[in-house]
C-alpha positions in Angstrom: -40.4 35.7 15.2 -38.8 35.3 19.3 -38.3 38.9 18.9 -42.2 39.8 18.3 -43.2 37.0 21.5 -40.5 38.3 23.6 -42.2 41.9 22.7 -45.7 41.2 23.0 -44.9 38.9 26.7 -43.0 42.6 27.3 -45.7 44.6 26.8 -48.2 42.2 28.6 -46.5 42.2 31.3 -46.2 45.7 31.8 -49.8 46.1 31.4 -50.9 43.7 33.7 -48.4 45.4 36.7 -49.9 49.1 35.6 -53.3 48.1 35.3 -53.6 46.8 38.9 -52.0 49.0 41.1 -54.1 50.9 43.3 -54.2 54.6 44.1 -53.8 56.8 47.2 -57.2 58.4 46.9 -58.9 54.8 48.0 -56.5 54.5 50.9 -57.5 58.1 51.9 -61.3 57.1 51.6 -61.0 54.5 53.9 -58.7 56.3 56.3 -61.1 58.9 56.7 -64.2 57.2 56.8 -62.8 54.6 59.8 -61.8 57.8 61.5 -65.2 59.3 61.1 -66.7 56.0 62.5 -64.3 55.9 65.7 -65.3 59.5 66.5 -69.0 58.5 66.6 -68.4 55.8 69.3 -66.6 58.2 71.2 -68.5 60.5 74.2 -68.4 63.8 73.6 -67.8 65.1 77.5 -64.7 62.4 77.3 -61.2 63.1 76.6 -59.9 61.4 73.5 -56.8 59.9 75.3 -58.5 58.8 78.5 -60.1 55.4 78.0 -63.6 54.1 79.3 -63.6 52.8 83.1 -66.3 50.0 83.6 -67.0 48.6 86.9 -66.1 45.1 87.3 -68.7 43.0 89.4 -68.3 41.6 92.8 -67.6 37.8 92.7 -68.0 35.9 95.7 -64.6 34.9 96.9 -63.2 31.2 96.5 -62.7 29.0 99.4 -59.7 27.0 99.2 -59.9 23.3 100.3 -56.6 21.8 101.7 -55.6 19.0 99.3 -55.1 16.9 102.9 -59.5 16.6 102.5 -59.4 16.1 98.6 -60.3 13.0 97.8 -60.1 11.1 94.3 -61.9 8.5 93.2 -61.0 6.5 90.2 -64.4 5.4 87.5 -63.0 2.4 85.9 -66.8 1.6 84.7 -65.7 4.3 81.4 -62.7 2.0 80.4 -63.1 1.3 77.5 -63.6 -3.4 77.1 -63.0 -5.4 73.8 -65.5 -8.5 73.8 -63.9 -11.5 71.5 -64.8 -15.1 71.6 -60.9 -16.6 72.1 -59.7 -20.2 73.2 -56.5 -20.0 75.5 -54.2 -21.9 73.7 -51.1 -21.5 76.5 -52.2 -21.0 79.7 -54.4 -21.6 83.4 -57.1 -20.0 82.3 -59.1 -16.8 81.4 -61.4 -14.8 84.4 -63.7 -12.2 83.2 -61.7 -9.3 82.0 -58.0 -9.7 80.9 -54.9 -7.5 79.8 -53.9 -7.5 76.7 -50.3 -6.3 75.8 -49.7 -7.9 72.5 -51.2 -9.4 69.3 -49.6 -11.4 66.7 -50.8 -13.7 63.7 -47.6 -15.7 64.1 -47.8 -18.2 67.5 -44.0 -17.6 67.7 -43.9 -13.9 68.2 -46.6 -14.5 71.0 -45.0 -17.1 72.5 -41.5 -15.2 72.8 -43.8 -12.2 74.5 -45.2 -14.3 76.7 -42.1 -15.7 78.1 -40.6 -12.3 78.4 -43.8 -11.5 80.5 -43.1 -14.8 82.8 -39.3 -13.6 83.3 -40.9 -10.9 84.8 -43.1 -12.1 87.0 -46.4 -12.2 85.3 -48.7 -14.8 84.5 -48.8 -14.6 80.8 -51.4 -16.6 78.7 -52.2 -16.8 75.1 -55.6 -17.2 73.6 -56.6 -17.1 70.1 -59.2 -15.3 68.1 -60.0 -18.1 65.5 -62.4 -15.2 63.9 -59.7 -12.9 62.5 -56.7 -15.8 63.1 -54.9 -13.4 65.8 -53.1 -14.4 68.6 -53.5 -11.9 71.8 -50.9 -12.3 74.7 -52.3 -11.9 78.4 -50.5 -10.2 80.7 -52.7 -10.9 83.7 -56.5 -12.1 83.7 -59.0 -10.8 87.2 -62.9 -11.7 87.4 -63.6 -7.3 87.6 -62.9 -4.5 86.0 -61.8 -2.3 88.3 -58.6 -4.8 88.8 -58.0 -5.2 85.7 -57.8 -1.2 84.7 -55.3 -1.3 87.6 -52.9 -3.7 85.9 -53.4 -2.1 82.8 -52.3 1.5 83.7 -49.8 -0.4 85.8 -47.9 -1.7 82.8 -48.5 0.9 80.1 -45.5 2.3 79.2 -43.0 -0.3 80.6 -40.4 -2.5 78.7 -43.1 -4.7 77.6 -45.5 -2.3 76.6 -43.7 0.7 75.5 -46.1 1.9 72.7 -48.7 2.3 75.4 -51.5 0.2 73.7 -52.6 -2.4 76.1 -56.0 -2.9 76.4 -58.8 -5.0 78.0 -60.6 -7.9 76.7 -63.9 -9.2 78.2 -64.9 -12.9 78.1 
């Protein structure tokens, strides 16, 4: 009985490798007929190995600028401003638009942040969303925008931010 499946998967498999392959005279068909097509779209005056010269056209030259008279001009009005309602729960007091550098649903994890930020100079707050129970830690609070986009980019990326996810919350 293996011997007769072992036979029959034999002679399956043999067909199904046979049956598929594919001959020379459809290569040859194609072959022929893409040469046919490439001819067509050839000139006739113009020598096959010569290719086709286009004429580019005239573009009217770039003045430089030295980079002495380039001036750049931050837009802070497209950063991007979380609004919560929050209650400072350590700290002198929130102005309009804060940096945040850290959120925790533990008071202690906050606290130890924000004592790391006073180490280093800043004047580190917590407040409190009592909505989703989340504690955010303040690096620095200014009363516009523009200062406060300033801090942020300031401390991206230090020791105390070094995922790069500080943000800015609005009163």
């Amino acid at each position: 009985m293996k011997k007769y499946i072992v036979f029959c998967a034999g002679i399956c498999l043999a067909m199904s490798f046979t049956g598929c392959g594919s001959s020379e005279k459809a290569y040859r068909k194609a072959y022929d007929k893409a040469q046919a097509a490439q001819q067509v779209q050839q000139p006739i005056n113009q020598p096959v190995n010569q290719p086709v010269v286009t004429e580019t056209p005239v573009v009217t030259p770039v003045q430089t600028v030295p980079s002495t008279q380039t001036q750049v001009v931050d837009n802070y009005d497209n950063v991007r401003v979380q609004k919560e309602s929050v209650t400072v729960v350590n700290g002198a007091g929130l102005q309009n638009y804060s940096v945040v550098v850290g959120s925790f649903s533990v008071i202690a994890n906050a606290e130890g942040l924000q004592q790391r930020l006073k180490n280093a100079g800043y004047a580190a707050q917590i407040v409190k969303n009592e909505r989703i129970n989340m504690y955010r830690v303040i690096a620095a609070t200014y009363s516009d925008k523009a200062s406060a986009a300033q801090a942020r980019d300031a401390i991206l990326g230090t020791q105390f931010n070094p995922n790069r996810d500080a943000w800015l919350l609005a009163k």
